[in-house]
C-alpha positions in Angstrom: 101.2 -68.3 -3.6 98.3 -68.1 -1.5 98.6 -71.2 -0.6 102.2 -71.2 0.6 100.8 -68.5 2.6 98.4 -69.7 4.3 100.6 -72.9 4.5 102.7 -70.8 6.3 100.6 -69.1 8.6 99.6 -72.4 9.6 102.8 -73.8 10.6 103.5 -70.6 12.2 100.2 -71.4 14.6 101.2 -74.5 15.2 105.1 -73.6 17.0 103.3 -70.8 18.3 101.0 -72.5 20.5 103.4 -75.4 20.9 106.0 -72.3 22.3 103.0 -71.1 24.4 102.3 -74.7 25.8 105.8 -75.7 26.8 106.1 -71.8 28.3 103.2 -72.9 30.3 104.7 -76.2 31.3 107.7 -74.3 32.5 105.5 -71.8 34.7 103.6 -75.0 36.1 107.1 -77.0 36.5 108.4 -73.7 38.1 105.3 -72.6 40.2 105.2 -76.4 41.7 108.8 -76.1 42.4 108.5 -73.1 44.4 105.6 -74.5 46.5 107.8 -77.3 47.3 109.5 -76.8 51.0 113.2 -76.1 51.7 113.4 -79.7 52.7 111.4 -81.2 49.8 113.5 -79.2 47.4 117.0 -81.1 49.4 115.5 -84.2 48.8 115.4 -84.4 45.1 118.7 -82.9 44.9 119.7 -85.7 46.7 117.8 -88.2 44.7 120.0 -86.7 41.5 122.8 -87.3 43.7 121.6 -91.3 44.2 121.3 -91.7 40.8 124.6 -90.3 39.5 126.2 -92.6 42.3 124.3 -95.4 41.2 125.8 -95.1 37.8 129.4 -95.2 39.4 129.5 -98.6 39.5 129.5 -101.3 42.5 130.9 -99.6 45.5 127.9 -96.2 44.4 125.2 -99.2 44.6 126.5 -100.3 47.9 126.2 -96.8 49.5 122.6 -96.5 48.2 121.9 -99.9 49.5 123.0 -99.7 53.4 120.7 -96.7 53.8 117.9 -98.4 51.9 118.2 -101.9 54.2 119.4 -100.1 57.5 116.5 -97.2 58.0 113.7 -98.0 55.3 112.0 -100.9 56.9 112.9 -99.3 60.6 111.4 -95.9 59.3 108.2 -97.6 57.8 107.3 -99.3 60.5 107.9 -96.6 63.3 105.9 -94.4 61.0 102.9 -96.6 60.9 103.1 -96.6 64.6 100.6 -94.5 66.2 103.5 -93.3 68.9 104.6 -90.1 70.0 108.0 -89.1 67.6 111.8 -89.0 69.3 114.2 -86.7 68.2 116.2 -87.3 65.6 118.8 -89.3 66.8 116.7 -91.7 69.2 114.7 -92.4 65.8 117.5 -93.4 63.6 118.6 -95.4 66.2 115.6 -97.1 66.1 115.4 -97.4 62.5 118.7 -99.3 62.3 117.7 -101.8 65.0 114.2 -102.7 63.3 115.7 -102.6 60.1 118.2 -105.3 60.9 115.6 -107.2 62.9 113.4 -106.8 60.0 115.3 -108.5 57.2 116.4 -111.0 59.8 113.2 -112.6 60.7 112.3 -112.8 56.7 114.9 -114.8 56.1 114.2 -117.0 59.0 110.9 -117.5 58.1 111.3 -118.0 54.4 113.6 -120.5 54.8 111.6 -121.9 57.3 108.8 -122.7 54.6 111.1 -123.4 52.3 111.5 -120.3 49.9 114.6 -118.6 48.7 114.9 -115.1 48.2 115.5 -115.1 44.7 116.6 -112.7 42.6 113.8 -111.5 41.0 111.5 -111.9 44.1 115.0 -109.8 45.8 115.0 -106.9 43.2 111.0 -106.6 43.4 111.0 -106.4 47.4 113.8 -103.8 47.1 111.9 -101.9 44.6 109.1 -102.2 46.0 110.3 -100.7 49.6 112.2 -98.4 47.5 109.0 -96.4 46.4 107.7 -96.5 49.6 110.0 -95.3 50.9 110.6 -92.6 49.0 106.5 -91.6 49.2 107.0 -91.6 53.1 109.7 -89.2 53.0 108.1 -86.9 50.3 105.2 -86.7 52.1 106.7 -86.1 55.6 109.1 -83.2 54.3 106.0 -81.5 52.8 104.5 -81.9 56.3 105.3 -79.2 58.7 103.8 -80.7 61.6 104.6 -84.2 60.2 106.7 -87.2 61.1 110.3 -86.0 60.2 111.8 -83.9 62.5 115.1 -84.6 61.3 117.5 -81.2 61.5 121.0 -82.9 62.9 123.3 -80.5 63.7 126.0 -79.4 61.8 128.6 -80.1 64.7 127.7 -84.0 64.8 127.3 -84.2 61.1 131.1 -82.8 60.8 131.9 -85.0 63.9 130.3 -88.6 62.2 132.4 -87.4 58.6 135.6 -87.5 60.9 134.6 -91.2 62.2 134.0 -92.1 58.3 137.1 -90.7 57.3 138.9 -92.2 60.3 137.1 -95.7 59.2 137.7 -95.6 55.5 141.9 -94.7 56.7 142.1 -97.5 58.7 141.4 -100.2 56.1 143.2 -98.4 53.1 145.4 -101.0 51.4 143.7 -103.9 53.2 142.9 -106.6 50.3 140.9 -109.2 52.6 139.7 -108.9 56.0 141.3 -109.6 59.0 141.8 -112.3 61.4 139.5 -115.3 61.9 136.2 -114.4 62.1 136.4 -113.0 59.0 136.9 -115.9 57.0 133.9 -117.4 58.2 131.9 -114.8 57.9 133.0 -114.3 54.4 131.5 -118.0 53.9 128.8 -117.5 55.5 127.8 -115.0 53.3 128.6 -116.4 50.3 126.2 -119.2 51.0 123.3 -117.3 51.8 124.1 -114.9 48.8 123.8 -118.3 46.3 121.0 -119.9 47.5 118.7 -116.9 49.3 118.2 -118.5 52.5 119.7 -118.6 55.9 123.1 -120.0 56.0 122.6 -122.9 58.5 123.7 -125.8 55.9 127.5 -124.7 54.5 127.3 -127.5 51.7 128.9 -128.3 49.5 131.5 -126.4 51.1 131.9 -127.9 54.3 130.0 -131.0 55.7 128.2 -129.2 58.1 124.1 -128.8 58.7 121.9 -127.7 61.2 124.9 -124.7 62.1 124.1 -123.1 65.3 125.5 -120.3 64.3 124.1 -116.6 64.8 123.6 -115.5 60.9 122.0 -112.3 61.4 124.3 -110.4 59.9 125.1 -112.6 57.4 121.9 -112.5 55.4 122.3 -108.8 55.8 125.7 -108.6 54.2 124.5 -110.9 51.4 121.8 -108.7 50.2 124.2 -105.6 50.2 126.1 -108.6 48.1 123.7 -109.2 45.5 122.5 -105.6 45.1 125.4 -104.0 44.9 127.3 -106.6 43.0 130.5 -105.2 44.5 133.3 -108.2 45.4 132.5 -110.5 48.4 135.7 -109.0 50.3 135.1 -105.6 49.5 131.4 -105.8 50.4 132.7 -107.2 54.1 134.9 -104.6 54.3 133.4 -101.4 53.5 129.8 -102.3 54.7 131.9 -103.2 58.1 133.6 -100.1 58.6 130.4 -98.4 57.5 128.7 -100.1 60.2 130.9 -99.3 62.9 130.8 -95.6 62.2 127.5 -95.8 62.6 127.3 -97.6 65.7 128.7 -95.2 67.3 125.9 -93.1 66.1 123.9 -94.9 67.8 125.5 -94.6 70.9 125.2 -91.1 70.2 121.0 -91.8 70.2 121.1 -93.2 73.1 122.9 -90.7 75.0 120.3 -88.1 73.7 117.4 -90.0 74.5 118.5 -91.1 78.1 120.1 -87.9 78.8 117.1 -86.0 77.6 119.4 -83.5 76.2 121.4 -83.3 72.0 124.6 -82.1 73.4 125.1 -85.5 75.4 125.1 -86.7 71.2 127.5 -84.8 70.8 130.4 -86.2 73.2 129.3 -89.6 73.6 129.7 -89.7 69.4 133.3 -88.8 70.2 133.7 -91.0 72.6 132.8 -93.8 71.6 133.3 -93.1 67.6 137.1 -91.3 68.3 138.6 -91.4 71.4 137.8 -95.4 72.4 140.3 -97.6 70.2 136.5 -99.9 70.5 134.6 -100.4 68.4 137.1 -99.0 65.9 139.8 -102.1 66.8 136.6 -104.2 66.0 138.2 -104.6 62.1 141.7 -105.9 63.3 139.4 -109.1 64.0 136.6 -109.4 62.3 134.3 -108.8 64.7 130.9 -107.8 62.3 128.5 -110.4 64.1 129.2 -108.6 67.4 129.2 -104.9 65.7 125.9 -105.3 63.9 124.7 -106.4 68.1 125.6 -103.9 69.6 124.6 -101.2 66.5 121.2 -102.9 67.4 121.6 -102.4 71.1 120.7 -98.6 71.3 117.6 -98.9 69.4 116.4 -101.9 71.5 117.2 -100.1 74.9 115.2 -97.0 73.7 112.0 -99.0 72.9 112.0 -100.8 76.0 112.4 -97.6 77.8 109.6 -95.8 76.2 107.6 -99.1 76.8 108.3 -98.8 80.1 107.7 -95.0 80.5 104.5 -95.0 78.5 103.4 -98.3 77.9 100.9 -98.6 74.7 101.1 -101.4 72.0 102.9 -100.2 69.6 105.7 -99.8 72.3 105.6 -103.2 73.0 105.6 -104.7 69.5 108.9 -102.0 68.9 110.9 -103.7 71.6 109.5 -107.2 70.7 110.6 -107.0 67.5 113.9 -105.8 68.1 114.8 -108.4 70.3 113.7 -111.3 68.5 116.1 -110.2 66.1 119.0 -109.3 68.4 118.7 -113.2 69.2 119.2 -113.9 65.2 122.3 -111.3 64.9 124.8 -111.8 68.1 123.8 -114.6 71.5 126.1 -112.2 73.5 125.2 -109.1 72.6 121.9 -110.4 73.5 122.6 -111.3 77.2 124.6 -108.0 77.6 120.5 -106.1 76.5 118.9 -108.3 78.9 121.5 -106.9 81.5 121.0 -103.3 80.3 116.8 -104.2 80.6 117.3 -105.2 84.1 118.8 -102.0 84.7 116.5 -99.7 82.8 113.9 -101.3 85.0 115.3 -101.2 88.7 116.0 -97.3 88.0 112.9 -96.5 86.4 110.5 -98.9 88.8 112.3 -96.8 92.1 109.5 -95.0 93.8 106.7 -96.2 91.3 103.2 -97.2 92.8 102.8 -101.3 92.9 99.8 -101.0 90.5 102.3 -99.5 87.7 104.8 -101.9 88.3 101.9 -104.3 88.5 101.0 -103.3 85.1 104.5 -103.6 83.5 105.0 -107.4 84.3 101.9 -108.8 82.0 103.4 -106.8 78.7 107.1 -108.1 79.3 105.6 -111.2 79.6 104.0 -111.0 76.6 106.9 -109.6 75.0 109.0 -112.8 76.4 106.6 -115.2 74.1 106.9 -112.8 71.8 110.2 -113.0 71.1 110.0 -117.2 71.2 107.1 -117.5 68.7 109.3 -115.1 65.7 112.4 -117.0 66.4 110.7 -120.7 67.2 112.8 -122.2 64.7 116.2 -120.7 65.6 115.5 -121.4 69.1 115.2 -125.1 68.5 118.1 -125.3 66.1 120.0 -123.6 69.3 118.2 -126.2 71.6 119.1 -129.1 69.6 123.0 -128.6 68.2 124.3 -126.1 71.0 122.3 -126.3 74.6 121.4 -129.9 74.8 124.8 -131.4 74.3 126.1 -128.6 76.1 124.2 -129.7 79.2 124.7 -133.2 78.6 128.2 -132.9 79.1 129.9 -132.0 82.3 131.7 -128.6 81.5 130.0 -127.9 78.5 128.9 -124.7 80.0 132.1 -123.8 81.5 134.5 -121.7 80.6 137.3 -120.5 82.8 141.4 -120.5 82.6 143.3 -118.2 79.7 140.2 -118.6 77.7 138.2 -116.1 80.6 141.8 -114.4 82.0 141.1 -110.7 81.5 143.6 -109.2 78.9 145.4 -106.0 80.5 146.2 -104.9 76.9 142.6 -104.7 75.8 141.1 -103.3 79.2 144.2 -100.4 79.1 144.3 -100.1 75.5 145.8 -96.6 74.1 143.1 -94.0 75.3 141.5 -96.0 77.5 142.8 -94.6 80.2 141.1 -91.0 78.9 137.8 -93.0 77.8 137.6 -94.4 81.5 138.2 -91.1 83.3 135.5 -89.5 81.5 133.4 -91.7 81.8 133.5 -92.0 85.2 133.7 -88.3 85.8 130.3 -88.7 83.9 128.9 -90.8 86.4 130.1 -88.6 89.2 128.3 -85.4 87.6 125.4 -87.6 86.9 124.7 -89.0 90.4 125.4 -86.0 91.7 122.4 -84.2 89.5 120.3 -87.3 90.3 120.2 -88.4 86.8 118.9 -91.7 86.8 121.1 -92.6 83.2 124.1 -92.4 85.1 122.3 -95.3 87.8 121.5 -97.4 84.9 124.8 -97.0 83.4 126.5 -97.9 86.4 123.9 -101.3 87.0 124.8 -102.2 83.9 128.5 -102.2 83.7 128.2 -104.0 86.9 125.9 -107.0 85.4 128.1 -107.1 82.5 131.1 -107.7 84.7 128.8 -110.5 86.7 128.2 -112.1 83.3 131.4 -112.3 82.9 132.7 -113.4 86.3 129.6 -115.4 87.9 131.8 -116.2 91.0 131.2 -112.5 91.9 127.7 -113.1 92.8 128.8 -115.5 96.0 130.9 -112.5 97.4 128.2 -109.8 96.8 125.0 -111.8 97.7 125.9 -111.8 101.6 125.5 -108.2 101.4 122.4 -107.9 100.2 121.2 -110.6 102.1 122.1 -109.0 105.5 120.8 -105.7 103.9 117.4 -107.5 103.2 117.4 -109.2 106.2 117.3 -105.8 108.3 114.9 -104.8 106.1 112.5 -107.8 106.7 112.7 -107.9 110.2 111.6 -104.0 110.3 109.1 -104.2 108.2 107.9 -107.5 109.5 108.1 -109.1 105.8 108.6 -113.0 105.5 109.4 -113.2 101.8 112.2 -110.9 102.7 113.5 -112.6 105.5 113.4 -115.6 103.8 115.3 -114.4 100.9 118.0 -112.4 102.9 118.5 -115.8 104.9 119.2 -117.1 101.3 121.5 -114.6 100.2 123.5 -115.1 103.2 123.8 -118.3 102.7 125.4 -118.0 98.8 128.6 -117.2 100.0 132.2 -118.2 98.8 132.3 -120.9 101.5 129.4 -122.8 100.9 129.0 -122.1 96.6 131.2 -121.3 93.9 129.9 -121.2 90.9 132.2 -121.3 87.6 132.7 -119.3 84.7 130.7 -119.4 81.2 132.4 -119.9 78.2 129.5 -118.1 76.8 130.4 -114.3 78.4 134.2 -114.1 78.6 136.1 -110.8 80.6 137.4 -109.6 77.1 133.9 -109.5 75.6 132.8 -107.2 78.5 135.9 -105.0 77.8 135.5 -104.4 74.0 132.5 -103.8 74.9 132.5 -101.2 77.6 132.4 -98.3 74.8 129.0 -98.0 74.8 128.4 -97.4 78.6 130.9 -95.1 79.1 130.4 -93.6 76.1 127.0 -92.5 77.0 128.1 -91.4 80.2 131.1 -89.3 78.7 128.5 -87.4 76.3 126.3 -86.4 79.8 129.6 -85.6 81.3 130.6 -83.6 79.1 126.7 -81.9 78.7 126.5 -80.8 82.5 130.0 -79.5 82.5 129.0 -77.0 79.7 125.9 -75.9 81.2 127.7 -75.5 84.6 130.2 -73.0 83.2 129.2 -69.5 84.3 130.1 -68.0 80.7 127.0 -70.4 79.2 124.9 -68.2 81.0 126.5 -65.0 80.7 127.5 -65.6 77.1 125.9 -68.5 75.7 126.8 -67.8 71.8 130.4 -67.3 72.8 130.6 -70.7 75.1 128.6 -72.5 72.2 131.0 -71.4 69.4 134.2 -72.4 71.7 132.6 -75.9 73.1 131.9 -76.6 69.1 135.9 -75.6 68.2 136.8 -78.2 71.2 134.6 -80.4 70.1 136.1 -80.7 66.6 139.3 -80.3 67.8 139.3 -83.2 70.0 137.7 -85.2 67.4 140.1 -84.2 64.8 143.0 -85.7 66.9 140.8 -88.9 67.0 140.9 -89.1 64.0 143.8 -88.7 62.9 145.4 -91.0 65.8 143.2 -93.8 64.8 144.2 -94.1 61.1 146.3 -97.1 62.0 144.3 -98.9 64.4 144.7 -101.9 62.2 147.1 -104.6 63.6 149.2 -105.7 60.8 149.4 -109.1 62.8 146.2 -110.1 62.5 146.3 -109.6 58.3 146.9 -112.7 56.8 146.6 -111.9 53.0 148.2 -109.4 51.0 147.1 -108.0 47.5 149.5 -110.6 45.9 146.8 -113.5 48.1 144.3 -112.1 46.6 145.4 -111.6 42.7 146.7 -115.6 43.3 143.5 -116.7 44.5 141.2 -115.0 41.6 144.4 -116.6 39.4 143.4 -120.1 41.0 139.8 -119.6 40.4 139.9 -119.5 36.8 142.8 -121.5 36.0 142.6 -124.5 38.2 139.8 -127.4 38.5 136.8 -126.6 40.3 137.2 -129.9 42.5 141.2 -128.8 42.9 142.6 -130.1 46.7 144.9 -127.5 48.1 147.2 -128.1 50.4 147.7 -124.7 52.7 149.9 -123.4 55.6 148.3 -124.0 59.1 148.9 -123.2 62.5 147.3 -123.5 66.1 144.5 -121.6 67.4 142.2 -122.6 70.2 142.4 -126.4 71.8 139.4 -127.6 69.7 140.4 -125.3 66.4 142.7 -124.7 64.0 143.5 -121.7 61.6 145.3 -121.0 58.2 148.6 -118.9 58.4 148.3 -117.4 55.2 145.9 -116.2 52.0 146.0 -119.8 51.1 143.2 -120.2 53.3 140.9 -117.9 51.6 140.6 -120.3 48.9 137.6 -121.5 49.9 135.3 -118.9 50.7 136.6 -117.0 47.2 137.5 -119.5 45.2 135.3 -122.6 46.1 138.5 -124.6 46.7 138.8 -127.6 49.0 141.8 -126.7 51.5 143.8 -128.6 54.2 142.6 -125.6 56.6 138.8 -124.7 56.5 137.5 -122.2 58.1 137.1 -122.6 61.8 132.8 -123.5 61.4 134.4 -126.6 60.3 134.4 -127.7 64.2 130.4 -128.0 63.6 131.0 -130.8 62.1 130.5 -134.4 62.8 133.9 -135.3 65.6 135.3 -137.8 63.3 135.6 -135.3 60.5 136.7 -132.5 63.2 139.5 -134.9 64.4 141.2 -135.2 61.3 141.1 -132.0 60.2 142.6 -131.1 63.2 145.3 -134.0 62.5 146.0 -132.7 59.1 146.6 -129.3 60.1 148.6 -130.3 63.2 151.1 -132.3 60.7 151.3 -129.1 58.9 151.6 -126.9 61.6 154.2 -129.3 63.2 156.1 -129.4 60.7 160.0 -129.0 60.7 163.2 -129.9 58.5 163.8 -133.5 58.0 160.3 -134.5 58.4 159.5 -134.1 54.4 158.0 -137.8 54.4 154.8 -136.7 57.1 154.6 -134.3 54.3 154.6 -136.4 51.4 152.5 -138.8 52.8 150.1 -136.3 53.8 149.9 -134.9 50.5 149.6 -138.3 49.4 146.4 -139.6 51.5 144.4 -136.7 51.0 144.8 -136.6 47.4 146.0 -133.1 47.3 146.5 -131.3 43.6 147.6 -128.5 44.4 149.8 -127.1 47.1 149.4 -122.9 48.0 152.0 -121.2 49.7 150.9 -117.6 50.4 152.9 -114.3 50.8 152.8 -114.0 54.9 154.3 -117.4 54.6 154.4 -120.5 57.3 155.8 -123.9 58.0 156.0 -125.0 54.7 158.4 -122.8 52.3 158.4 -123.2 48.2 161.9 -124.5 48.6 160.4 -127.9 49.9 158.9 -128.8 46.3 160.0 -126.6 44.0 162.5 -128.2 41.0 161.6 -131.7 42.1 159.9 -134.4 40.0 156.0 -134.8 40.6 155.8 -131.2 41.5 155.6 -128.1 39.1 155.5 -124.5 39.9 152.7 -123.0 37.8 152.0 -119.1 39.4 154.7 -117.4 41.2 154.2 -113.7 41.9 154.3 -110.8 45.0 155.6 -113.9 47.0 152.7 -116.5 46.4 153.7 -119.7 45.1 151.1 -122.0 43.4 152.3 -126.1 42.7 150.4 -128.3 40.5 151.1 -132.0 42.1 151.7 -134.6 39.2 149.5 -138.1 39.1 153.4 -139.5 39.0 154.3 -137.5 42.4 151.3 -138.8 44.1 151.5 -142.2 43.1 155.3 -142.8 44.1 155.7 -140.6 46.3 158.4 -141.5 48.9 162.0 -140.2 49.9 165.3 -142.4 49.6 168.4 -140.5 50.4 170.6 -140.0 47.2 167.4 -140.8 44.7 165.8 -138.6 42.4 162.7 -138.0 44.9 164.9 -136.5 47.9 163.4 -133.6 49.4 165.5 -130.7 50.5 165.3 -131.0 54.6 
């Protein structure tokens, strides 16, 4: 008995102390918690939040991955930089445009030596920048005075969830992505998703090496690809409209740096994010290369103006880094920042001593070889498959005729006319306040439309000329002289210079978003501050600019939900189920014949979802995607010819068909649900062809060995084709 007892009081010691341990725990666990700060104690909330999304499948892993590739490697870096901090907006603008850069040169590089980003060499990186990440930011919240001074307002946060809303509406129901682009892009990344390097080889899909193609985005959209593990469509598609939302974000960083003031944020974010039909429009074709530029373009413009401003290093190495890998993501994009440089200088260099000017030009020079040492290899893939032959050959420079005609229908798009009229009213305010944004706005719209139109220089150079002329003879300057009596003599008379194929009017146009959206949000920032009621009652005007602001975002909104053009869609749901059907069920070296059509003079295009069949399924098609023109000219010729029989094709010409289908050893034959030249009723029931998947309006034909063998019509035989 005593025993048991003491047995007893024993185990009763033992809970006891275990109680008062785990009590203690909880005071400790409590007690830290407490100490943590408001912002510390948001972040692991959040962090719950990431890991119950990551358990939601694909599309959860996605929306953890774009924030972890977009701002972690940007964040990192600007951190470690011994620079003064932006505001909030400037800095996640930054953060997107290094980030991009980031992964950008180390794919170049690894694939220049030879490595693959492999999976587990993929996972570690992530993991490893994961952490860091994670550190940074836990240590920064817990820092008063530290690095993070990020408090966004709740007006642009409710603003940006109106874009995303608008975004994720305007693609609901789309089952592949739009247009041309698209399909290449798709391929793209499905190449550098299986083997881990930049996509400039396309084998074994298509015959084409050493592709001077900007990939930039690509390797970005194949990492999201292999970390999420969401479909390659779907990753295009969400990631894209993802992107564009917050591009206009970035627009919105811009505005607030150059303006100097958040409000500008504020409209230029509905500008460019709501009431411009651009970038939004961008999804109708496909246009991710370009958006990823331009998402880029804020960030870059901000470093190179605090490099101006301040100078330092670290400045320096920002901007270089950002445009080394602006050349990697989009070549246009990239002339349209060297434009907007030229204009961020000219403003800021007005009135400035010679000896600062003076010490501006060795850094940019610097910044120049920069920028050619981190992308040497690119640059002479560009040198040898795209500039050389292009200067070899008479007009392989120029552009011109319908291919440079200015499209009234993009320039005067619906709300154009509102974007334009702000923006310009913008301008006015601006230049009336003296704000030097609204001068570099203004320069650059006007380079941009140079770019574009390179004759223009001839008619504007004899007026600088005559203005530097007077000038020189004041002041007594020879250079100047010598130059004005230059200029004079570039006139439309003597020189005319051509268009580049390179910078085309419509590019400008879709384009022109991001100016005047910058100049819209300052607009719109000196008309509230020069209302007498935001003096006399500032609280009152605040809550009513905020209830106009979300009001005219609202109707933004809700008018771009179908800014899709149901044109440009060339595969249904029914494409799609038909070519994940023809992935597992037919051969993997299967020959597909598919509907075709014209597109430019040099390309052709598929008409229907039969032409996704290569970048889903692996399948060899009739019609490749347009990076076929790469290509060696004997293989581009008869692709073209092959597609132009199919394209050309009208009743009673059945035999070009047959024959056709004959030579090129075609298998199968996929007729998709948008439909073209060629119609199910020209093989179906007839010997040597056999209708194995019909559904939602997609027709799949197996061709017999017999059919191909014998394959010729004689009117009243058994082979006669139906006209």
């Amino acid at each position: 008995m005593c025993v048991t007892l003491r047995y007893a009081q024993t185990q009763f010691g033992i809970i006891a102390w275990r109680l008062g341990a785990t009590q203690k725990r909880v005071q400790y666990a409590t007690m830290c918690f407490t100490t943590l700060t408001p912002s510390q104690r948001i972040f692991l909330a959040t962090l719950v939040c990431a890991g119950a999304l990551a358990l939601t499948g694909p599309v959860g892993r996605l929306c953890l991955a774009i924030p972890l590739l977009l701002f972690a490697p940007g964040y990192l870096l600007e951190r470690a930089s011994p620079t003064a901090r932006l505001p909030a907006l400037p800095r996640l603008s930054l953060w997107m445009g290094l980030s991009l850069s980031l992964i950008a040169l180390l794919y170049l590089w690894l694939s220049t030596v030879g490595l693959a980003l492999g999976t587990p060499l993929l996972w570690g990186l992530a993991a490893i920048l994961a952490l860091i990440s994670l550190a940074a930011v836990w240590q920064d919240l817990g820092s008063a005075s530290g690095p993070w001074p990020l408090t966004p307002s709740p007006l642009l946060l409710s603003i940006f969830a109106m874009i995303l809303w608008a975004r994720v509406s305007q693609v609901d129901g789309l089952a592949l992505p739009a247009w041309v682009d698209s399909l290449h892009h798709a391929l793209m990344v499905r190449v550098a998703a299986e083997t881990g390097m930049v996509p400039t080889s396309l084998r074994p899909y298509l015959p084409v090496d050493d592709l001077p193609y900007h990939w930039g985005y690509h390797v970005f959209t194949a990492t999201l690809l292999r970390l999420s593990g969401l479909a390659l469509p779907d990753t295009i598609i969400v990631s894209g409209q993802i992107l564009n939302a917050l591009c206009c974000l970035a627009v919105a960083g811009l505005a607030h740096y150059l303006w100097r003031r958040p409000s500008a944020a504020v409209g230029a974010v509905i500008a460019a994010g709501l009431i411009s039909i651009m970038p939004a429009y961008y999804v109708s074709w496909g246009r991710y290369t370009q958006l990823s530029g331009l998402l880029m373009l804020p960030g870059l413009a901000i470093a190179w103006g605090e490099a101006l401003r301040k100078s330092g290093r670290w400045r320096w190495v920002l901007a270089t880094l950002l445009l080394a890998g602006l050349s990697l993501v989009h070549m246009r994009v990239l002339i349209f920042a060297l434009a907007l440089f030229v204009a961020q200088a000219v403003v800021w260099g007005v009135g400035q001593p010679r000896r600062v000017l003076w010490s501006r030009l060795l850094p940019t020079l610097a910044m120049g070889a920069g920028v050619a040492a981190l992308t040497a290899p690119w640059i002479w893939l560009l040198a040898r498959r795209a500039l050389l032959p292009a200067l070899a050959s008479a007009d392989g420079l120029v552009g011109g005729g319908s291919y440079n005609a200015l499209s009234a229908s993009l320039l005067w798009s619906p709300q154009n006319e509102l974007l334009m009229s702000v923006g310009l009213l913008g301008a006015w305010l601006g230049l009336r306040r003296r704000a030097s944004v609204a001068a570099v706005m203004l320069i650059w719209v006007a380079l941009l439309s140079v770019e574009g139109n390179p004759w223009l220089i001839v008619y504007l150079a004899p007026g600088v000329g005559a203005l530097l002329l007077i000038w020189g003879l004041r002041r007594r300057r020879l250079p100047a002289i010598l130059v004005g009596v230059g200029l004079l003599l570039l006139n439309p008379l003597s020189v005319e210079l051509p268009y580049l194929w390179l910078i085309t009017n419509d590019v400008v146009v879709i384009s022109l978003f991001m100016p005047l959206g910058v100049l819209a949000g300052g607009g719109a920032t000196l008309l509230y501050t020069a209302m007498p009621a935001t003096r006399r009652w500032p609280r009152v005007a605040g809550l009513v600019a905020a209830a106009v602001s979300l009001g005219v975002a609202g109707y933004g909104a809700f008018s771009q939900r179908d800014v899709l053009n149901q044109n440009t869609v060339l595969a249904t749901a029914d494409d799609r189920a038909a070519i994940a059907w023809a992935d597992a069920n037919t051969p993997p070296d299967a020959r597909f014949l598919v509907n075709s059509t014209g597109w430019l003079t040099t390309a052709r295009r598929g008409a229907d979802g039969g032409w996704w069949l290569l970048p889903l399924a692996g399948r060899w098609t009739t019609a490749p995607p347009v990076l076929y023109t790469y290509g060696d000219p004997d293989y581009v010729r008869h692709v073209n010819a092959v597609s132009d029989i199919v394209a050309g094709y009208t009743p009673g010409q059945a035999q070009s068909i047959l024959d056709l289908i004959a030579s090129e050893k075609i298998t199968h034959i996929y007729l998709g649900a948008k439909g073209g030249a060629l119609k199910p009723e020209l093989f179906s029931g007839r010997p040597g062809f056999r209708t194995i998947y019909q559904r939602g309006g997609v027709t799949i034909i197996a061709v017999e060995a017999v059919g191909r063998s014998s394959m010729k019509l004689r009117h009243g035989s058994k082979w006669a084709f139906p006209a």
